[in-house]
Every structure is written in C-alpha cells, then in structure tokens.
N, C-alpha and C positions, 0 to 999 in steps of 0.2 A: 256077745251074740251079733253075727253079721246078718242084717235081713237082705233078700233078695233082690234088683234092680228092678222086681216089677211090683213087691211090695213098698220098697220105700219112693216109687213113684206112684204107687195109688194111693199112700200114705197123703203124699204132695197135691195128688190132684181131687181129694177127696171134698175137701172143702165147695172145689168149683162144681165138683158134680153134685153134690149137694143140695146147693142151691138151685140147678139148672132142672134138677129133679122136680123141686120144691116148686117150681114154677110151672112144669108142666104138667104135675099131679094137678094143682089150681087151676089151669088153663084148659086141663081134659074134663074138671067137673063144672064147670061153666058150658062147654060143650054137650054134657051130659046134662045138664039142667034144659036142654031146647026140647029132649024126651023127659022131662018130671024127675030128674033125680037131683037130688038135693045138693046144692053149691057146698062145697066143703069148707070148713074154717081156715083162717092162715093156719092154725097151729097144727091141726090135723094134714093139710097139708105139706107140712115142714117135716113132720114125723114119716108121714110117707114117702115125703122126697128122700129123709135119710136113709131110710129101711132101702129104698129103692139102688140109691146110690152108690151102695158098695159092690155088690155084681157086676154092674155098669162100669165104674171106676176101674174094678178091678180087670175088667175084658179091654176097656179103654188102653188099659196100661199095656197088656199084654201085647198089643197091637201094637201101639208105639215102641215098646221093647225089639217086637220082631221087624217092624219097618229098615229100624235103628241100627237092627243086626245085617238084617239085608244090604244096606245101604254100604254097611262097613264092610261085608263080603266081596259088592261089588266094585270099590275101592281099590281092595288089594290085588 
C-alpha cells in the first residue's frame, strides 16, 4: 500500500503538532480561568492537544505539499 505525500507527511509531522496543540489547549484554559473557568489538567490537555492535532496537521501538510508543488512548477 502507497500512502499519499500529504499523508505520510502528516504522519511525520504529527507528533510536533501534538504537542504544540497540547500546549496551547493549556495555555488557552489559563487564559480562560481570568473569566472563572477551570484550568485544565496536563492530561486533559494532552488528549485535547491530540484530538485537535490531526485536522491541523493534516491542513498543515496540505499546505506545505501545495507550497512544494508550486515551488517545483515555477522551477521548471
């Protein structure tokens, strides 16, 4: 089975948006706690960052894919 150049780059880049998620789901409910809503846990927001991250990753990739193509169109 050949997976696609924008799947097996958001394969690759999933980890890092993972994390980047993980951080700013925490860093949005810190912000959210100066209105009363409750700071989130690491864990909870680790699960949130991942859930979040694949969408993102996978639009991220897309992007760079089509940069990638463009780049190489105006090349030739």
């Amino acid at each position: 089975m050949s997976l696609s150049p924008t799947t097996r780059l958001t394969l690759a880049l999933y980890p890092l948006g993972a994390g980047a998620m993980a951080v700013n789901v925490f860093f949005a409910s810190l912000l959210g706690s100066w209105i009363g809503l409750p700071v989130l846990s690491t864990t909870t927001s680790i699960l949130l960052g991942a859930l979040i991250a694949l969408p993102a990753t996978w639009a991220f990739a897309r992007h760079m894919i089509h940069l990638a193509r463009k780049a190489d169109a105006e090349q030739s």
